[in-house]
C-alpha positions in Angstrom: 49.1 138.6 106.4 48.8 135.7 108.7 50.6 132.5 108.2 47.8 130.3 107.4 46.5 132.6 104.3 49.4 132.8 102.4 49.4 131.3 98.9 52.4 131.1 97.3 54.1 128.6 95.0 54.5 126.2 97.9 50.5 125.8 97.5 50.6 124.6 94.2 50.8 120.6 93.9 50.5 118.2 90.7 49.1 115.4 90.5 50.2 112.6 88.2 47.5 110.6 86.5 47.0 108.2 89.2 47.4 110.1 92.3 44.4 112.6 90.9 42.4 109.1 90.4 43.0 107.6 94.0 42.2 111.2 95.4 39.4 111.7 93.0 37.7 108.1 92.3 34.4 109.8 92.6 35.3 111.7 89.2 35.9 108.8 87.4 33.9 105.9 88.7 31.3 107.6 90.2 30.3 106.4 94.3 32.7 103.9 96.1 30.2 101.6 98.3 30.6 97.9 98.9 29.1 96.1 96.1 25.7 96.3 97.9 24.4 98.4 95.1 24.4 97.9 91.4 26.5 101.0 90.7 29.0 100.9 93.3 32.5 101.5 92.2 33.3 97.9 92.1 31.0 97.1 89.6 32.1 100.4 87.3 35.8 98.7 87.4 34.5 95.7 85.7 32.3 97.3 83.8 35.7 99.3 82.3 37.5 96.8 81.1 34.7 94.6 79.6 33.4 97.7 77.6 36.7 97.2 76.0 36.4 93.6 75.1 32.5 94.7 73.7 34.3 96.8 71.3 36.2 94.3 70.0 33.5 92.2 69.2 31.3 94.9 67.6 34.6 95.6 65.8 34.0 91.6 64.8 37.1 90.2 66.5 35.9 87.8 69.0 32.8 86.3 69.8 33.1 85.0 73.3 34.3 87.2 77.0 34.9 85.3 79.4 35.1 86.7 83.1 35.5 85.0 86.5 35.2 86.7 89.6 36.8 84.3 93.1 36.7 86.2 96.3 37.6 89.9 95.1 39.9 89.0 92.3 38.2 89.7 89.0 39.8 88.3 85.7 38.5 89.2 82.1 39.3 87.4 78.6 38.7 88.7 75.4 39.4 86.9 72.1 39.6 90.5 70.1 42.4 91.9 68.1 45.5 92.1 71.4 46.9 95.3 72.4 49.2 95.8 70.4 52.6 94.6 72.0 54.8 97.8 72.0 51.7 99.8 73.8 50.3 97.3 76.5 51.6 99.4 79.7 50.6 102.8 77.8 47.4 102.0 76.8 46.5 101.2 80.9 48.9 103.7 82.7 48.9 106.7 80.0 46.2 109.4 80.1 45.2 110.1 76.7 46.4 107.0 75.4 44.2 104.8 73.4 42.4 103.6 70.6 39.3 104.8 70.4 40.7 108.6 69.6 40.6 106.8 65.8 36.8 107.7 65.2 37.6 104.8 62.1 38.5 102.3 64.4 35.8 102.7 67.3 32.7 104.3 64.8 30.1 104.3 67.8 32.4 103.4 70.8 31.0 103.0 75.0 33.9 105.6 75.9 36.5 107.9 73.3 38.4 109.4 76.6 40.8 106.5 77.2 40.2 106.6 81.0 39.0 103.3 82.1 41.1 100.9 82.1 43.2 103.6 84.0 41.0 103.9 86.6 40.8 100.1 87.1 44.8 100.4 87.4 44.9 103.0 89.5 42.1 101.8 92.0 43.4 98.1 92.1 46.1 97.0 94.4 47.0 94.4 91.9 46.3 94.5 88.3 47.6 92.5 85.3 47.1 93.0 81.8 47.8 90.1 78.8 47.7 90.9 75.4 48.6 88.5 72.5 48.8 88.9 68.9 50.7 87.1 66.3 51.7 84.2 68.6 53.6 86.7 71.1 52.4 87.9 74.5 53.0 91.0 76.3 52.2 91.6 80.2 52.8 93.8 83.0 51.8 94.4 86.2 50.9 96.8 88.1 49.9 97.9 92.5 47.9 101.3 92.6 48.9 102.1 89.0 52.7 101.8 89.5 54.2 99.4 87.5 56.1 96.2 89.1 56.5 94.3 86.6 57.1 94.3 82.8 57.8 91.1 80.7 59.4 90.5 77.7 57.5 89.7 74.6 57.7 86.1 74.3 56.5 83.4 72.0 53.2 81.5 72.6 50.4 79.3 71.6 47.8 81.0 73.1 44.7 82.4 71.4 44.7 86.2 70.3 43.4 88.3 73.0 43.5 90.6 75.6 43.1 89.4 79.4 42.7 91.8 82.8 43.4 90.3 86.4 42.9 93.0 88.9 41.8 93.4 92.8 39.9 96.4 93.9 42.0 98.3 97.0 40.3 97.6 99.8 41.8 100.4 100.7 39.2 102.9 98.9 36.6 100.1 98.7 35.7 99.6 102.6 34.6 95.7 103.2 33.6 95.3 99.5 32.1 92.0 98.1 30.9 91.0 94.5 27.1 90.4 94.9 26.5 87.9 91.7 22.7 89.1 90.9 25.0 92.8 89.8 27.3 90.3 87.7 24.9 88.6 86.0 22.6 91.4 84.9 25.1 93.5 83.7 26.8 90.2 81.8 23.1 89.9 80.6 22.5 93.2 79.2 25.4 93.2 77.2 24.1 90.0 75.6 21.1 91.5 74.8 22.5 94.4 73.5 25.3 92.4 71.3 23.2 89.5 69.6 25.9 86.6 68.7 27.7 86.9 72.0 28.7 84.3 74.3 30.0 85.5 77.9 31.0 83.0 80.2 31.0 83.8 83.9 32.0 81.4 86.0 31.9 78.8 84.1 27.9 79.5 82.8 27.1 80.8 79.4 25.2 83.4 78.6 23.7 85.0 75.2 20.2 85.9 73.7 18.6 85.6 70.4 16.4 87.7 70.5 17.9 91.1 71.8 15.7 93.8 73.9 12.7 91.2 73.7 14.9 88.6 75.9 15.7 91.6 77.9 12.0 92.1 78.5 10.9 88.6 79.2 13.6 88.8 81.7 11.5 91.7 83.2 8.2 90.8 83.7 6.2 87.9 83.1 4.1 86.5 80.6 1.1 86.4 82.0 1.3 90.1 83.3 1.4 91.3 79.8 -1.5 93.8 78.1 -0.4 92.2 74.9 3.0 90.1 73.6 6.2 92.5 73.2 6.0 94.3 70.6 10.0 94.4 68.9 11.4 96.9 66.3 14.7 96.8 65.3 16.4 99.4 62.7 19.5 100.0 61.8 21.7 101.9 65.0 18.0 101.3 66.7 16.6 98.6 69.0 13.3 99.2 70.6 10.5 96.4 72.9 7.7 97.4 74.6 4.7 96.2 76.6 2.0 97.7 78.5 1.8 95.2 82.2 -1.6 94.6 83.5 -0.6 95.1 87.1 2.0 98.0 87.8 1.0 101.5 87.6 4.1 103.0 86.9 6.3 103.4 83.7 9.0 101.2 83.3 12.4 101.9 81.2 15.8 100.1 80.3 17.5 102.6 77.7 21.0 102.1 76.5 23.3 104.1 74.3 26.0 101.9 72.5 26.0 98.8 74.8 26.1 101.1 78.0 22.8 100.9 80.5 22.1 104.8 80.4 20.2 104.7 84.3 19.5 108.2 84.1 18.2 108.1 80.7 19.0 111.5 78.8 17.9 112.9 75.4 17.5 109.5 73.8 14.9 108.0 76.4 13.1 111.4 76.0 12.9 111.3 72.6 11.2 107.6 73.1 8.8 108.7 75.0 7.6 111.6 73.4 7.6 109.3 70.1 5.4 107.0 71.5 2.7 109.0 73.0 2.9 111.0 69.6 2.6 107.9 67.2 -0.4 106.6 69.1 -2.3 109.2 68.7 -2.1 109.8 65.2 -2.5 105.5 65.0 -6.0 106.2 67.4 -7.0 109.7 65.8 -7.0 110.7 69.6 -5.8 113.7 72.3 -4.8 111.3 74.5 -3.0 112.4 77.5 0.8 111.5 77.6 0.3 109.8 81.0 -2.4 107.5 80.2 -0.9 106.3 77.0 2.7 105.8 79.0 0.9 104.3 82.2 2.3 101.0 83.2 4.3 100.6 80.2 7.8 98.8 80.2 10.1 98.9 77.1 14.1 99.0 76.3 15.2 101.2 73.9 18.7 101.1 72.3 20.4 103.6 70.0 24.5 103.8 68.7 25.2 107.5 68.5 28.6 108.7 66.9 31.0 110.1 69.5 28.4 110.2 72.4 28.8 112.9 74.9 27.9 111.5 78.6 27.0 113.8 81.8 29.4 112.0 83.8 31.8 109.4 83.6 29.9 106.8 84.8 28.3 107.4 81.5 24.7 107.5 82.8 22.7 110.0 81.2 23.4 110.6 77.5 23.6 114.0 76.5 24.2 114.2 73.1 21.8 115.9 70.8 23.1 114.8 67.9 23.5 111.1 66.2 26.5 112.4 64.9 28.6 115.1 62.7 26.3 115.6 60.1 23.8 113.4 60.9 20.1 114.0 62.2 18.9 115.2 65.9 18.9 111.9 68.5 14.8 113.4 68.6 14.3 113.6 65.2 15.8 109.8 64.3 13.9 108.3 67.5 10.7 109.7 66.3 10.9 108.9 62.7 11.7 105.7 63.5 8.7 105.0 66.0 6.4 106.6 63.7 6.9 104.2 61.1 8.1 101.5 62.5 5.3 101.4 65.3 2.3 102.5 63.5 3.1 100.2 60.4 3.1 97.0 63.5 -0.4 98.7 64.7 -1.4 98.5 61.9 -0.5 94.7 60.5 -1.9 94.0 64.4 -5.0 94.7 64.9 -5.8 92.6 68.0 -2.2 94.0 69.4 -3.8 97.8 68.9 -7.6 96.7 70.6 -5.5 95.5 73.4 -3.2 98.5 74.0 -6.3 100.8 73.1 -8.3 99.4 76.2 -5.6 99.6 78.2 -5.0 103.7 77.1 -9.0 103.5 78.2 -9.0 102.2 81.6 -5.7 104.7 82.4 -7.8 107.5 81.5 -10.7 106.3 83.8 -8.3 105.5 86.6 -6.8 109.1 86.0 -9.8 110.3 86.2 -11.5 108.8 89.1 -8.1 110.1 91.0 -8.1 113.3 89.9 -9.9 114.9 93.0 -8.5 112.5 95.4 -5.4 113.9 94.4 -5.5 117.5 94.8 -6.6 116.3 98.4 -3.8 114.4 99.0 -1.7 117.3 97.8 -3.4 119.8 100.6 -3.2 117.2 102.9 0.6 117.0 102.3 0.6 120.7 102.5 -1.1 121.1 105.8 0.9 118.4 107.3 4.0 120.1 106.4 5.9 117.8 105.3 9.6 119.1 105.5 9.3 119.5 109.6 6.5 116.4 110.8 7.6 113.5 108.9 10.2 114.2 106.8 13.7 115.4 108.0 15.2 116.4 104.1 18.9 116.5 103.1 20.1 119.9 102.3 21.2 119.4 98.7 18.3 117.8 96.6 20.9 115.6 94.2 18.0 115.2 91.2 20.2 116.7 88.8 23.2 113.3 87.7 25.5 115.8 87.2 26.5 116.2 90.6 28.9 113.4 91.3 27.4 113.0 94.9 23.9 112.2 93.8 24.6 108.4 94.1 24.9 108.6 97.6 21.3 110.8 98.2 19.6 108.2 100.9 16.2 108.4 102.5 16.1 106.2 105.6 12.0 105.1 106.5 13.0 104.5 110.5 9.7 103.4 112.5 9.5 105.4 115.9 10.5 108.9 117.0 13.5 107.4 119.3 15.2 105.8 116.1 14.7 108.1 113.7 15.9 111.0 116.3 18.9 109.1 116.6 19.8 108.4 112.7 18.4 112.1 112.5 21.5 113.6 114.7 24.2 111.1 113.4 23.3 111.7 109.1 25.6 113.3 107.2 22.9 116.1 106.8 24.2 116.8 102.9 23.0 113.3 101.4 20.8 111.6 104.0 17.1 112.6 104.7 15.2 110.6 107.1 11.4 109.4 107.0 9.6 108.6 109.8 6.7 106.4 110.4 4.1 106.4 112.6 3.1 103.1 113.8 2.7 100.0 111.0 2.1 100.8 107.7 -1.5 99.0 105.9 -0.8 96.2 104.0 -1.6 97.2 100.5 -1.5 94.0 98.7 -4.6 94.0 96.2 -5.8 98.2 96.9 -5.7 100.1 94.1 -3.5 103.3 93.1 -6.1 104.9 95.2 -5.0 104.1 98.6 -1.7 105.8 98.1 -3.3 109.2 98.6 -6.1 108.5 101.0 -3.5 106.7 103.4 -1.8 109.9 104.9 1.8 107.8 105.5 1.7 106.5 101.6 0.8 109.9 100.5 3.4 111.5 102.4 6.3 109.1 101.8 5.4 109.4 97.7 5.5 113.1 98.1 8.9 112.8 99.9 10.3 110.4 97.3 8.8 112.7 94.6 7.6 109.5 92.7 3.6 110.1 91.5 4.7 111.0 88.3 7.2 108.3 88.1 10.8 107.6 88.7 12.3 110.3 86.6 12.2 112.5 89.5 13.4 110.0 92.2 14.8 112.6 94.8 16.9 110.3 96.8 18.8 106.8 94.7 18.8 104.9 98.1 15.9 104.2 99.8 16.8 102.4 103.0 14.4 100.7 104.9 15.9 101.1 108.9 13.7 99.2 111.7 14.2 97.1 114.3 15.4 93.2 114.3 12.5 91.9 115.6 9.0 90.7 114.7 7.1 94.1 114.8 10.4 95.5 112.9 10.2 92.8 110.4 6.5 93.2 109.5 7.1 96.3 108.8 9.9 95.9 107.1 7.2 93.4 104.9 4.5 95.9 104.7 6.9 98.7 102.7 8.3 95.9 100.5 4.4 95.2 99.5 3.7 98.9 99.1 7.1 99.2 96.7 6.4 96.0 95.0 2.5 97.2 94.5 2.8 100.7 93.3 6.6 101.4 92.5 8.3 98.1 91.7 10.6 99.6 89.5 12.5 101.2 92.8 13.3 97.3 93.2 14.1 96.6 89.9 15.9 99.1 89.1 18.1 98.5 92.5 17.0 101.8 94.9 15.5 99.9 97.6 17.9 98.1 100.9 17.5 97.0 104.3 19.9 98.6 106.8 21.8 96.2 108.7 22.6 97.5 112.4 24.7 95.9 115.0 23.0 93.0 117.5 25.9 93.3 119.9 28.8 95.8 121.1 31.6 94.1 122.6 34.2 96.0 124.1 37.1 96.0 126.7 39.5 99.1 128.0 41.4 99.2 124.6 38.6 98.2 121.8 35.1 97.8 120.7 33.5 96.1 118.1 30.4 96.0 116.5 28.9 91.9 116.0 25.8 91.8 113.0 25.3 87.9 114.0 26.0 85.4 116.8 29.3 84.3 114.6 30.7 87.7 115.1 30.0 88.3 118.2 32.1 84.5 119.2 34.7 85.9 117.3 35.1 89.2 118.8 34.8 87.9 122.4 37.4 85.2 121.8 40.0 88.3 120.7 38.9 90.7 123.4 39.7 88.1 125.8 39.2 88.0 129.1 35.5 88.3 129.7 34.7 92.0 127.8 31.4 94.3 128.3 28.8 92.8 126.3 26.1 95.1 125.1 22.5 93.4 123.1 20.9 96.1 121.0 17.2 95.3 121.1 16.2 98.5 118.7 17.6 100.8 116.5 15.9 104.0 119.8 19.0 101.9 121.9 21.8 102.9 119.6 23.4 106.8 120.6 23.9 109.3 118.1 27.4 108.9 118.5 27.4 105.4 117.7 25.2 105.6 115.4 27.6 107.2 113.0 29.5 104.0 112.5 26.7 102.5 110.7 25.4 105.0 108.3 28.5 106.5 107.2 31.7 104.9 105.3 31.1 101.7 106.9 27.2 101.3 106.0 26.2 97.7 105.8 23.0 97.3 103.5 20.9 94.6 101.9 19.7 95.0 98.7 16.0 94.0 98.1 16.0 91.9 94.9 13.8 89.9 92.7 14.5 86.8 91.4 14.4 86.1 87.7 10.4 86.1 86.0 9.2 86.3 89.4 6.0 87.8 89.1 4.6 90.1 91.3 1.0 89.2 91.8 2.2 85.8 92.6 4.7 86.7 95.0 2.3 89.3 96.9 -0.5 86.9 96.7 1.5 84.4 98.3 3.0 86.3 101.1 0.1 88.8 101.7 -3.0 87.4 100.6 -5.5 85.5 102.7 -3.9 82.6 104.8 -3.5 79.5 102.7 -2.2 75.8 103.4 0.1 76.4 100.9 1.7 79.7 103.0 1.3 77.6 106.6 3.6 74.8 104.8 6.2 77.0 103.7 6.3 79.3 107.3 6.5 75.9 108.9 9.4 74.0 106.3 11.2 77.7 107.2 10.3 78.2 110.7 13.9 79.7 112.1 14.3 80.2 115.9 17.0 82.3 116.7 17.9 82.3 120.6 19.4 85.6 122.1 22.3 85.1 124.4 22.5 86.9 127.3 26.3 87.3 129.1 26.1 87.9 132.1 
């Protein structure tokens, strides 16, 4: 037997607890990424420890969390119960240590597994933990889940509590920053979900009255509403929804005990299927389940006993039951809408006139599309997709339970020179690439219509698997990768519009970026770097002194391969496209896309930017 394929007892390694985490962070806090996306690894670390402090306050110790986030350290301060003293280092550097394993204690729990606060140890290269009870304080410290320091328990005057300091290793998180819009939603939802609590970030408050309806109004504006949001609460149930007169896909925001299930799972199923159900016994009417669920956007909320998650991440519930002995998660969704939903119908009859026009003009939309649709679907065909415009990943990552489906990209490149190049440097596993011919139509103001006559919006829905809605999203990064110039940019505009006009939710719901690629390569004998603005690019030359090889990329077609690699791989730089706060969408497209108005002249002309390309020679 050769050397190499012998397997002996030499072969065998174990790892302690947070070795297999630094090895293994994908396990346990799902992609890494740089904070560009809302569920990079950074975000799952505060997440952790603040799931703790929720369950303090649903355990009714402590009404206020209050977090600060300067540069990349993150600090946390709960006013719950306090570790207790004798267990502060266990509880955060011992696996199966915790407790939440007292199903008394934590009834209806985020996590029972005792892992997070781990992971946030082992993935930090500082972390601190406080606890105080009884007037005495405990703390340690800890550098990649060793322990440096331990204190003594001392006497204090400080307030009962538990407080986390830690710093995500930029050695595992690659040029990571904390993007506040992530903060602040996440902060959000858990005031919506925990009515009566005050987190302070940064020295602003934030609560809600009003639970999933706040949440809502957050979401879309008033004016875009079929009718006002309809709000049921019951007990271990929370539940808003509205139909929106200009999006033409479904819209969801589902949690499961305080955590933002993304993926959605049994109990988001159940929801819909209870919905579409109850309606038509309210109506007396076969209405199909698309037409009823068309444009809709509601939050639903359930606390499940002991929930079973299909990852750690927690994004996707999987648990059938509400708990030991208690009914199915389908069976107590349902009842619930039923009765809750038909007796609002009901007690509302200009709410149900509204809603039942709306149901109407789906079903003649639907309709009227129906044949346009199976041509779009030959047309697709005949193109052949897989080999003219789309080049696909060879994994399709639509099941959550593979731990690499986070990082499933699509890149839209314009141009066969640029999307040849991304095409040869992808990591062929995760990245598919799109490629356009020529600019895309502006869509503002067409109607669902246009997506299937238009052969490119036809064929980039069919390659995002999206006409049916986001449940079957093939890719959870769509990256928008053009060129830095005018005819890059418009385009770069006229895919926002189609997004924002027929799926918005891919930009709510955070799967929509701009790549950023290099402007200049500067480089002498020993070293090259890679400038993304005229700031860099004075920095780089003043350390490569004397006079290095300057190189201006003009377009993405100008980048090798080879190079190519250093920008879609580990050290990806993206922008996420956001929207601010109520902004609503007719107004924004109308504005930006419409006809030419004084209003649009002023504001290109108060913005006007004129950037000057420097030329070394």
């Amino acid at each position: 037997m050769s050397e190499q394929n012998q397997y002996t007892e030499d072969n065998i390694r174990s790892l302690d607890w947070k070795e297999h985490i630094r090895m293994r962070p994908g396990m346990y806090i799902g992609k890494l990424g740089d904070g560009s996306s809302p569920d990079d690894g950074i975000y799952i670390l505060l997440k952790e420890v603040l799931d703790n402090c929720i369950d303090e306050f649903v355990m009714g110790a402590g009404k206020t969390i209050e977090v600060t986030i300067k540069d990349k350290t993150v600090a946390v301060r709960d006013y719950g119960r306090g570790i207790p003293l004798g267990k502060v280092v266990d509880v955060v550097s011992k696996m199966n240590t915790g407790g939440k394993y007292d199903s008394l204690a934590f009834k209806k729990s985020v996590g029972l597994n005792g892992v997070g606060t781990k992971a946030v140890n082992a993935l930090s290269n500082y972390f601190r933990v406080e606890s105080v009870r009884e007037d005495k304080q405990k703390a340690a410290e800890f550098s990649a889940g060793n322990l440096v320091l331990e204190e003594d328990i001392i006497e204090t005057t400080k307030r009962k509590g538990t407080k986390v300091t830690f710093i995500p290793d930029e050695a595992i998180f690659k040029n990571y920053k904390f993007r506040n819009e992530y903060v602040i939603k996440m902060l959000k939802n858990y005031c919506y979900l925990n009515t009566g609590l005050t987190i302070i970030y940064n020295g602003e408050k934030y609560f809600s009255e009003n639970g999933l309806k706040d949440l809502l109004e957050e979401n879309i504006a008033e004016e875009d509403m079929v009718y006002p949001i309809i709000h049921l609460i019951g007990e271990d149930i929370e539940v808003a929804l509205t139909h929106s007169k200009s999006q033409y896909s479904e819209e969801y925001h589902s949690f499961v005990n305080g955590q933002n299930t993304t993926q959605g799972g049994t109990h988001l199923l159940a929801f819909r299927e209870a919905v579409v159900k109850t309606i038509r016994e309210f109506y007396n009417k076969g209405f199909e389940p698309s037409d009823i669920r068309k444009s809709i956007v509601s939050a639903v909320s359930v606390k499940v006993m002991e929930p079973v998650f299909e990852s750690q991440t927690k994004t996707k519930l999987g648990s059938t039951d509400m708990g030991p002995d208690l009914p199915s998660v389908r069976t107590f969704v349902n009842d619930f809408v039923k009765n809750k939903l038909d007796n609002f119908l009901h007690k509302n009859p200009d709410v149900a006139d509204l809603l039942l026009r709306k149901i109407l003009q789906a079903e003649r939309e639907r309709k009227e599309l129906s044949g346009i649709r199976k041509l779009a679907k030959d047309r697709a065909k005949k193109a052949n997709l897989h080999n003219k415009k789309l080049r696909d990943c060879r994994v399709h990552f639509t099941d959550v339970k593979n731990p690499r489906y986070l990082e499933s990209t699509l890149f839209i490149t314009e141009g066969d020179s640029a999307s040849g190049s991304i095409t040869k440097s992808r990591d062929v596993n995760t990245q598919g690439v799109f490629s356009l011919r020529g600019k895309p139509l502006n869509s503002y103001g067409m109607s669902k219509k246009i997506v299937y006559e238009n052969e490119e919006f036809n064929l980039l829905q069919s390659a995002l698997d999206i006409e049916e809605g986001m449940g079957d999203l093939r890719y959870n990064n769509i990256v928008i990768a053009t060129d830095a110039d005018v005819d890059g940019m418009h385009i770069r505009l006229l895919l926002i519009t189609f997004f924002l006009q027929f799926f918005p939710e891919l930009i709510k719901e955070g799967h929509l970026y701009i790549l950023q690629t290099p402007l200049f390569r500067i480089r002498n004998r020993k070293e090259t770097i890679y400038c993304y603005s005229e700031q860099e690019r004075v920095d780089a030359i003043e350390k490569l002194k004397p006079k290095p090889e300057i190189t201006r990329f003009k377009g993405l077609g100008e980048i090798s391969p080879d190079e190519f690699k250093n920008f879609i791989g580990e050290t990806i730089r993206l922008d996420p496209v956001m929207m601010d706060k109520g902004t609503s969408i007719e107004q924004l497209l109308s504005f930006y896309m419409g006809k030419n108005t004084p209003d649009r002249q002023k504001f290109i002309i108060n913005n006007l930017k004129v950037e000057l390309d420097v030329v070394e020679k």
